[in-house]
C-alpha positions in Angstrom: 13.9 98.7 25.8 17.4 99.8 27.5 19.5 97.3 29.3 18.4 99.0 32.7 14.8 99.2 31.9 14.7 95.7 31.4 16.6 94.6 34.1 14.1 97.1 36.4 11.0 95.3 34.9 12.0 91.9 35.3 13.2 92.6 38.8 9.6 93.9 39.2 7.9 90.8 37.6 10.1 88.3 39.5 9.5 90.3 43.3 5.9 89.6 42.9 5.2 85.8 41.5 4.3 83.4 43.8 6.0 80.3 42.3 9.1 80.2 39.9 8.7 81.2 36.2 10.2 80.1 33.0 12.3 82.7 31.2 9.8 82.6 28.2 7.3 83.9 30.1 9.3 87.0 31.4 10.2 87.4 28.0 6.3 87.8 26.8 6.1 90.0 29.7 8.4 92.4 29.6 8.2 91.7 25.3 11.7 91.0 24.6 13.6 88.2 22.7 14.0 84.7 24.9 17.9 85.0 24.4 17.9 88.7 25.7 15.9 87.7 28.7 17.7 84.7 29.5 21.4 87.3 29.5 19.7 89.8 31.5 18.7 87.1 34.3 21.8 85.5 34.7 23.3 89.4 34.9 20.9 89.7 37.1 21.9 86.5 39.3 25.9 87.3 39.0 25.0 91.1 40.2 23.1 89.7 43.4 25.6 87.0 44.3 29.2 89.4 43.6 31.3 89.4 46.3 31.6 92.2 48.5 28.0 93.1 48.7 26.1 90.6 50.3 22.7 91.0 49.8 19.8 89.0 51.7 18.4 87.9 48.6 19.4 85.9 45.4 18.2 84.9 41.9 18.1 81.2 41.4 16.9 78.8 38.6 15.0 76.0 40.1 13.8 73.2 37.3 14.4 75.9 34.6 12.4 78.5 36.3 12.9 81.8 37.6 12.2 83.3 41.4 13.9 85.2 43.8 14.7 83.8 46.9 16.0 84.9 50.5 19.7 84.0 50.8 20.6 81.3 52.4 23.7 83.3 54.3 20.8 84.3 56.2 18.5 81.7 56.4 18.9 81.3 60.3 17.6 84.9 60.6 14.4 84.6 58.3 13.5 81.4 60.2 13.7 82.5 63.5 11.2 85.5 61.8 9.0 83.2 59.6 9.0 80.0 61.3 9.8 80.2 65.2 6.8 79.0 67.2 5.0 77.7 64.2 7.3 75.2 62.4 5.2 72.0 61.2 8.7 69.3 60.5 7.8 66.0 58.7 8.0 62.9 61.0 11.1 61.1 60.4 8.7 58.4 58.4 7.5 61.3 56.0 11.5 62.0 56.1 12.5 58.6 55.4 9.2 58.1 52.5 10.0 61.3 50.7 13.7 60.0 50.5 12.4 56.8 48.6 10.5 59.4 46.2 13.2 61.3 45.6 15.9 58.8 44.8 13.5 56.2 43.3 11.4 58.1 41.4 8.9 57.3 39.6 7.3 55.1 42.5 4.5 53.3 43.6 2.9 54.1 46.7 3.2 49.3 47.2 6.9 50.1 45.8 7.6 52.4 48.8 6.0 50.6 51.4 7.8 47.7 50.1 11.2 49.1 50.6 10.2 51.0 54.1 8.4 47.6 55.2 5.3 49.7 56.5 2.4 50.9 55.0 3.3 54.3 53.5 -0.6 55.4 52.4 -1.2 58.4 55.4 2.2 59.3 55.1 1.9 60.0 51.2 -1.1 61.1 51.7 1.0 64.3 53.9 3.7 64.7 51.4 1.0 65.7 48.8 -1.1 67.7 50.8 2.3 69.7 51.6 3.0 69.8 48.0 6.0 68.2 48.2 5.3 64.8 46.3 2.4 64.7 43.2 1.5 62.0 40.9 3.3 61.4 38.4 1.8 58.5 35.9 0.7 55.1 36.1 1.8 51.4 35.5 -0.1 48.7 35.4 -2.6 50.0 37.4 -1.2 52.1 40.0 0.0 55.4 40.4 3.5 56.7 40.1 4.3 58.9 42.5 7.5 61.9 41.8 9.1 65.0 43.7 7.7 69.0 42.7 9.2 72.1 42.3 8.4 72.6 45.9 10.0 69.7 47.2 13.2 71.0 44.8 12.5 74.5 46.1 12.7 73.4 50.0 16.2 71.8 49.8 17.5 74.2 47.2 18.3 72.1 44.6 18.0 73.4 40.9 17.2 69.7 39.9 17.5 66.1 40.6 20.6 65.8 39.5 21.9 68.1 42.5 20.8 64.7 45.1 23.9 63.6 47.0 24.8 60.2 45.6 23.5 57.4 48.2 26.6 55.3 47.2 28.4 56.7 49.8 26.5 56.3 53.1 24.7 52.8 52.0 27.4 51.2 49.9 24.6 48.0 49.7 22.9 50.1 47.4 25.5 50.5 44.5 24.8 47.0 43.7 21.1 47.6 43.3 19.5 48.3 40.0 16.8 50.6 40.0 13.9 48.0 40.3 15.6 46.9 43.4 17.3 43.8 42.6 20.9 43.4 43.1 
């Protein structure tokens, strides 16, 4: 397969999936090597994002998966066309609970509630129904609770990793160790 057919088949693949995809599977697709797939998407990305040529979409790689996404140069524009007159926001407690996921992850719906001081159960109940939160495991008895790709997605992150450190607006947390205690 030439260089520009497979760059004009993945482009093809990755305009109509619904949710990200792991190079591997474009490279079954389109039936060429992992390693030659995974050059020809990052060409791919570096071509959409060169300067000089803005373009209204971009390649990202969210979670080690694959989709391409409207830019966020022009993110004002698509939600005034997408969302305007139909935006659903979270609550600031579904805000403030989906923080505690995020950063404290894996959870307990009892460890949340214990850190926001309020039961947490309709508001988790939300954040899963929105996709944005999923379960994640178990100890002792209850359920774990962890971000999705969707959640990762939304904020434009590629992974965890990309948070902003807390450290810095709530220096009492530095001295906290991840089960709480300082």
């Amino acid at each position: 397969m030439s260089d520009t057919h497979l760059l004009g088949a993945l482009e093809a693949v990755l305009m109509v999936i619904d949710e990200p995809v792991a190079a591997a599977e474009l490279a079954a697709a389109v039936e060429v090597p992992l390693p030659v797939v995974e050059e020809a998407l990052a060409a791919l990305r570096d071509e959409y994002s060169a300067p000089g040529r803005p373009r209204g979409f971009e390649l990202r790689e969210v979670d080690g998966r694959w989709r391409i996404y409207s830019s966020a140069v022009y993110a004002d524009v698509v939600g005034r066309f997408i969302v305007e007159g139909q935006s659903s926001r979270l609550s600031q407690a579904a805000l403030e609970t989906l923080a505690v996921v995020a950063y404290r992850q894996p959870v307990t719906r009892g460890q949340v509630s214990q850190i926001r001081g309020v039961s947490v159960d309709t508001v988790m109940k939300t954040l899963m129904a929105r996709g944005l939160i999923t379960e994640v495991g178990e100890i002792a008895g209850a359920v774990q609770f962890g971000t999705t790709t969707e959640f990762l997605e939304r904020l434009g992150l590629g992974n965890l990793d990309e948070l902003p450190p807390l450290a810095p607006y709530l220096p009492d947390l530095a001295d906290v160790d991840s089960e709480g205690r300082a």
